[in-house]
N, C-alpha and C positions, 0 to 999 in steps of 0.2 A: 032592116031596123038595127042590126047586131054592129053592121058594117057605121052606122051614121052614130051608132052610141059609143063605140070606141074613138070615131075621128072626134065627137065631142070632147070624150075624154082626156084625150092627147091633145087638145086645143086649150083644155080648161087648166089641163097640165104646166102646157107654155106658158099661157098666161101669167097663173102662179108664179112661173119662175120668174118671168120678166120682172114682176111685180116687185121680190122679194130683191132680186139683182138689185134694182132703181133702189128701192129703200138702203141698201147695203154701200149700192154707190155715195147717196146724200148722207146718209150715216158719216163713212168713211172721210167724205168733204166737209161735213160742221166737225167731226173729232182734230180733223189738221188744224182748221186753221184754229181752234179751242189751244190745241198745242203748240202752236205759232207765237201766240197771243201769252199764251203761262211762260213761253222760252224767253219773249223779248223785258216780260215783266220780271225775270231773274228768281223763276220759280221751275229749275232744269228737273228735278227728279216729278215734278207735278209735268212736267211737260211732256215727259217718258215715257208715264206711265199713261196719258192719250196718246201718243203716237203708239206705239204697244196695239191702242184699243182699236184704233184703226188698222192696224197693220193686221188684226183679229178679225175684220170686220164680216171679210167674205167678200169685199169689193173686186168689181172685175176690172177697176181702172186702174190698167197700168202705168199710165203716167202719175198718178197719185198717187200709186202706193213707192214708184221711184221717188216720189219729192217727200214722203213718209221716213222712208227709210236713209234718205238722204240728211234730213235732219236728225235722226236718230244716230248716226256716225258722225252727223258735228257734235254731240253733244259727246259722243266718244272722243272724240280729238279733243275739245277742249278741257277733260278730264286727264289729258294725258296718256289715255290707253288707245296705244295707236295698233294694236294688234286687232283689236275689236273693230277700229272703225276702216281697219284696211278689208278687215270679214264684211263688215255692214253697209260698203257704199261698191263694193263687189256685185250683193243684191241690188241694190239700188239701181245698178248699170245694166244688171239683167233686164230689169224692167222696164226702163227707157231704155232700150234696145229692142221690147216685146212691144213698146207705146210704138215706135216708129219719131222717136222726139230725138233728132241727130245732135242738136247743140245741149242736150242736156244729158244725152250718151257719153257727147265728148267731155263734157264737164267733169263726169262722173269718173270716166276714165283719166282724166288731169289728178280729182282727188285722191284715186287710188297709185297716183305716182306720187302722190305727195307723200302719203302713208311708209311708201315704200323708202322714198330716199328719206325722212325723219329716223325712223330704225335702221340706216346705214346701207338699205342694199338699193346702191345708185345703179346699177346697170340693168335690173331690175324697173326703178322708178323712169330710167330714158326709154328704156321697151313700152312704157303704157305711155310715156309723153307721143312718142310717135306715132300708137295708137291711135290717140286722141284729137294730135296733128292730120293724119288722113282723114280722118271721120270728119274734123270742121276746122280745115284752115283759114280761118276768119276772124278779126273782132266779133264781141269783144273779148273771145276764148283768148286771143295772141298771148296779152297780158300775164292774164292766168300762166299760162304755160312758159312764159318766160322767168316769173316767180319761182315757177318748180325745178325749171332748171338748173337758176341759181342756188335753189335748194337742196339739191341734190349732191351739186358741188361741195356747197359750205358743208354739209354733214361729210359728205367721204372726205374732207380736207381740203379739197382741192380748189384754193382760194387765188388763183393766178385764176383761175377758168370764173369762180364767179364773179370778179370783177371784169371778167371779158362780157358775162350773159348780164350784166346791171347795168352794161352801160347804152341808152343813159338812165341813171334811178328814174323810173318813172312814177313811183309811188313810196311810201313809207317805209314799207316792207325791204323793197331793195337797196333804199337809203342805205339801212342795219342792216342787213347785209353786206353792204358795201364798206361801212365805217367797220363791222368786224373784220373782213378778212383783209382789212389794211393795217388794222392793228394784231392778229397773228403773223401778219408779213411784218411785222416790226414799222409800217411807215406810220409812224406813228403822227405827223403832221396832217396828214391825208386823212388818220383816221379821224382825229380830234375837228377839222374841217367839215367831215359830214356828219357828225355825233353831232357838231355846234347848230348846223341848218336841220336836222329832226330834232333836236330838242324843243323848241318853242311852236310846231305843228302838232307833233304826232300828241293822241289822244291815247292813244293805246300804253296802257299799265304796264304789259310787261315788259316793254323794252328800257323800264328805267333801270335796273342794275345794266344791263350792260351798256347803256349809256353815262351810266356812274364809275361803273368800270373805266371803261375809255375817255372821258376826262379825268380821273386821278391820278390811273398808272400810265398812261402815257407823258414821255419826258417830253410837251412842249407849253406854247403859253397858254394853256386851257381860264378860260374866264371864268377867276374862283368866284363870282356870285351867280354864274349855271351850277356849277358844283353843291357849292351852297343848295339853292333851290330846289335842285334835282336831288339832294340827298336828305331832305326836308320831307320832299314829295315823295320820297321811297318808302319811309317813316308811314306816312299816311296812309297807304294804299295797302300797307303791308297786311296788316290786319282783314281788309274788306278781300286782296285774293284770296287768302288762307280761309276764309269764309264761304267764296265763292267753288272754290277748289272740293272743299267740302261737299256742297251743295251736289256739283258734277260727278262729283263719287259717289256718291247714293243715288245720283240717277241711271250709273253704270252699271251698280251695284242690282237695281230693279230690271235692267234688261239681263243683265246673266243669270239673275233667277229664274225668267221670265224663258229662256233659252234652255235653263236646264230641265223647268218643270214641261217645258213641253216636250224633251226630249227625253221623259224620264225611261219610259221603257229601255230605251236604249242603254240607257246608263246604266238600269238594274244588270243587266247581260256584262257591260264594260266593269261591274265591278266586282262580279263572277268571276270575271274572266283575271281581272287582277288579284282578285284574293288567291285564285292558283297558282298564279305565277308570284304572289309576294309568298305562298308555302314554300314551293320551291327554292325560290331563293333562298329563303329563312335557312334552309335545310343545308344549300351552299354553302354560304355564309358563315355556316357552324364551322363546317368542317375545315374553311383557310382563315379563321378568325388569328389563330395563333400566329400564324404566318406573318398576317398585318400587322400585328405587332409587333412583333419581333421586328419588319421593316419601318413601323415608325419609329422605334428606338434606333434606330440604328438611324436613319436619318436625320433624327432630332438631335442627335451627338456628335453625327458630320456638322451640321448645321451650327452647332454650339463652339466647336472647335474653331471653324472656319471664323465665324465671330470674334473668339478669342485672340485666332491671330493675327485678323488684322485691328483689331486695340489694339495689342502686343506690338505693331509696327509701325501702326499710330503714335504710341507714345515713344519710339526710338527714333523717330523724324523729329518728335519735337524737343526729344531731348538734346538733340545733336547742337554740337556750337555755333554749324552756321548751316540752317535750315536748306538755304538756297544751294550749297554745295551739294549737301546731303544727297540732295535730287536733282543734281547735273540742269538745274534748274534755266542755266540761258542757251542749252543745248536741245532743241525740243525732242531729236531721233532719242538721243543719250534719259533723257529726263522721260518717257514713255517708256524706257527699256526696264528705267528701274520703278515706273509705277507698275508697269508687268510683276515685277518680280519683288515689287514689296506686298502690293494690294491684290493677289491673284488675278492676274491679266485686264487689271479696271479699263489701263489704257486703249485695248484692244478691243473691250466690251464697248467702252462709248464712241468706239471710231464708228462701230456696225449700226449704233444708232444717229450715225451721220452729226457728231457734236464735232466743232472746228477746235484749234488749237486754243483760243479764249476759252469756250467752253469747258476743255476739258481741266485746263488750269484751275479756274475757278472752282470745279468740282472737286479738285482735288485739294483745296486749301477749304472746301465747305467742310471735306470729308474730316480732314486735321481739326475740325469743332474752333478755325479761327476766329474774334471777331471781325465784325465788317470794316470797323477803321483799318485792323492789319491787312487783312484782304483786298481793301482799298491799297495801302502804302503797297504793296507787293506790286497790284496789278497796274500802277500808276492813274488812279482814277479818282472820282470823289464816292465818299463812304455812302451817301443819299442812293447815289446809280446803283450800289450792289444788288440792294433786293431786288430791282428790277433786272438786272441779270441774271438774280437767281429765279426769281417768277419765267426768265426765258427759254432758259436755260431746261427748267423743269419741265414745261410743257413739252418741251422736245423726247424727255423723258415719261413721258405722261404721269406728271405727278405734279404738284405743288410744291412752292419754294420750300413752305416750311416742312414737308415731306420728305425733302431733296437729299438731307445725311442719311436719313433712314435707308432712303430708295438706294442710293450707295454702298451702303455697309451692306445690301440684300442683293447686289448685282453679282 
């Protein structure tokens, strides 16, 4: 009797559990697609905060809780916090990897190379492409993965390599991809060519600045009524992503709370543990404070000096009677020697960042505060071309034309 009331109760047991598993599964499958349905109607932190409720559910399906949390890190990505959804499609990938669901492993592992090459770290982002590649070399993943690859390129720079992986555009995406990294390569024909053939398809908003971009400042015959259009439609939309952008930040905003309170314990101990080490410091801190001072000043007065003199040499180029002499100016070994030795080693600084002999000229009649008509007569060129040599120029510098004197006088 003792023996047949325990196997009941261990039976009545299972059941239970079954029971409550099935409700947690069905649970878990009406809160997705509830959250599917608030994402598509453009309701992201409503949509959140149901995938959350599901991803709480207690569901044993792992294929569900990867397509859960999978949308949970799009809504990361298109918030912009790519550190979040390279954490969150991480899990995702565990889970279709637990489902046994190969094309949605490899999917997952594509995402988290995309995450990686977006924040700059490409060799990182081709370690999870090939990942992804052995798990399912197949359409219609191919695509996918030839996207990332190109993106991986375009973020580390390396725009000779993404026009090798776009070719040929096979969709939108590579298009603008392709029109960019023809116009950081300067072909600027090339790039205004494929900027013209996605203009009148792509539906997607963000790509209008920089396809406003690459029809204005590239020097070819860009068709001013795309221009027009396109920078009409940039007007319009601007307001609805700053809206939208909004929206996805307070749905980001609900999973990090969501992450912290459930890792609060943890955190009580983590901030234990830093209050003693910010005493410590504190107590550091005291004791070389003087120190840092004394070397900010001291560097704030190099710094100020250094400033001083090159004005000071600045204004003795321009005072001189004939500018071009001054600076051995049709000698370019001669004309480097003495921008060495008037501008503390300028010459020398933008050879290491690979500027060619135009470049470095024009930097150095930017630096003299010339205008661009004289800049033009000097350089034998039309005064319209300058900013665009100096927008080229700068980039090279990682800075902006109008930046470009500043960024100078700081080298």
């Amino acid at each position: 009797m003792n023996v047949r009331t325990t196997i009941g109760v261990y039976l009545l047991c299972a059941l239970i559990c079954c029971a409550c598993t099935r409700h947690a599964d069905e649970q878990a499958k009406a809160l997705y697609e509830q959250g599917k349905t608030l994402r598509e109607q453009g309701e992201p932190a409503q949509a959140m905060q149901v995938f959350l409720r599901a991803a709480r559910s207690g569901t044993q399906d792992e294929a569900l809780l990867g397509r859960v949390y999978s949308n949970i890190a799009n809504l990361c990505r298109q918030a912009d916090d790519h550190e979040a959804a390279f954490r969150i499609y991480a899990v995702s990938a565990d889970h279709f990897m637990a489902s046994g669901d190969t094309l949605a492993y490899a999917y997952a592992l594509n995402n988290i190379a995309w995450e990686q090459a977006v924040m700059g770290h490409k060799d990182s982002a081709l370690m999870f492409i090939d990942s992804a590649v052995q798990t399912y070399p197949y359409p219609p993943l191919t695509e996918k993965i030839i996207e990332t690859r190109a993106a991986a390129c375009f973020f580390a720079q390396e725009y000779d390599s993404v026009l090798y992986y776009s070719i040929p555009p096979a969709n939108d995406y590579l298009l603008m991809l392709r029109a960019q990294a023809y116009s950081f390569l300067s072909y600027d024909d090339s790039a205004t060519y494929y900027a013209q053939i996605l203009l009148p398809r792509t539906t997607n908003l963000f790509y209008l600045d920089d396809l406003y971009y690459i029809l204005t400042h590239n020097d070819t015959e860009a068709d001013k009524e795309d221009i027009r259009r396109l920078s009409s439609a940039r007007t319009d939309v601007q307001q609805d992503i700053e809206t939208r952008h909004g929206k996805l930040t307070q749905a980001v905003q609900l999973m990090e709370n969501e992450l912290n309170r459930t890792n609060s314990p943890w955190l009580i101990i983590a901030y234990l543990c830093a209050l003693l080490v910010c005493i410590g410091l504190s107590i550091w801190a005291i004791v070389i404070h003087r120190r840092h001072i004394k070397l900010h000043h001291a560097l704030n007065e190099q710094e100020e000096q250094r400033r001083h003199e090159m004005e000071r040499n600045i204004r003795l180029v321009l005072d001189a009677d004939d500018m071009r002499a001054e600076l051995c100016w049709n000698n370019y070994a001669s004309f480097q020697r003495q921008i060495d030795k008037r501008f503390m080693g300028l010459a020398g600084k933008l050879e290491t960042e690979r500027l060619n002999e135009q470049d470095t000229r024009l930097c150095v009649l930017v630096l003299l505060g010339l205008p661009h008509k004289q800049i033009a007569d000097i350089l034998n060129c039309s005064p319209k071309s300058i900013g665009k040599l100096k927008d080229l120029t700068a980039r090279k510098l990682h800075t902006s034309g109008g930046n470009l004197r500043k960024t100078l006088l700081m080298l």
